[in-house]
N, C-alpha and C positions, 0 to 999 in steps of 0.2 A: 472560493472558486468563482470563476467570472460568469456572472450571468448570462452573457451576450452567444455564450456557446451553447451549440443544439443536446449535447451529454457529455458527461465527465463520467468516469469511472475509476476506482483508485483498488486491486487488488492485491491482497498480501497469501501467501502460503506457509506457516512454521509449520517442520514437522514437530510430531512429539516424541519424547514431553518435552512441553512447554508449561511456563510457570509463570507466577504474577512477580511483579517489580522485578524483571529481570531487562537490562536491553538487548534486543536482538539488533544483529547488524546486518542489513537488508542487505548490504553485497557478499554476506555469508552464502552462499550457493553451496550445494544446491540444497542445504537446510530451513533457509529461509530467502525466502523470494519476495519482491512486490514490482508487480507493473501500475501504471495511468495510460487509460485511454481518454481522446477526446473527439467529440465526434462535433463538425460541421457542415452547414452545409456547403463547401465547397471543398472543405477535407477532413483526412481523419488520421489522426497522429497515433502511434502507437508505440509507446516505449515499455520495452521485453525488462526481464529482471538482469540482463547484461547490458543495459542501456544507464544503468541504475551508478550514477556516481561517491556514493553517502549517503547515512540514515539511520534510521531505528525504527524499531515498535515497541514497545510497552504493555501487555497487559497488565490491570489495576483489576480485573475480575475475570476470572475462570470458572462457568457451572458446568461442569462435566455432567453432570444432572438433564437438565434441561437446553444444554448444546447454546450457550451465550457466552461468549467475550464483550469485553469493555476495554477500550484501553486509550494509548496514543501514539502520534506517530510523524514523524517527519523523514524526508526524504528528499533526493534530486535528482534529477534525470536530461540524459543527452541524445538527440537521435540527430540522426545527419539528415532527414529530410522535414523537422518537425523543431519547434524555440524549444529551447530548454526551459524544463519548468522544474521550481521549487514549492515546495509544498512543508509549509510549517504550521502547529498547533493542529495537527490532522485530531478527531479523537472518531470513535467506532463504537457502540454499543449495539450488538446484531445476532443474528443466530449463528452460527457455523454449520458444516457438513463434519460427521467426524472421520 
């Protein structure tokens, strides 16, 4: 991600179930979604899960346990007032909401 910007943020939604080494295709709607924000300071971009041109995620770990995915992910996106950005070798290790 480019350092020179004020925040980045890259969210994904599957519903379930979901499962490990499967790919999901982010423009599957409305079962799986992913946005990018980025925020500077003179603007702030915002591409929706129908902004969303191509992609995948991955999860490589599922703890239904203790609420953690691991995975990967790549993805592309178009908005008409913000550059398209592409986003590859994304990877995630984090808690979830379930």
């Amino acid at each position: 991600m480019d350092t020179g910007v004020v925040g980045q943020s890259v969210g994904f939604t599957v519903l379930d179930p979901f499962e490990v080494n499967h790919n999901y295709d982010v423009t599957d709607l409305p079962a799986v979604r992913a946005r990018f924000m980025e925020y500077s300071e003179s603007q702030r971009c915002r591409h929706e899960a129908t902004d969303i041109i191509g992609g995948n995620i991955n999860f490589s770990r599922i703890d239904k346990t203790n609420f953690i995915v691991s995975g990967i992910f790549e993805f592309s996106t178009v908005s008409g007032t913000c550059d398209t950005v592409q986003i590859t070798e994304g990877r995630f290790d984090i808690k979830y909401i379930p």
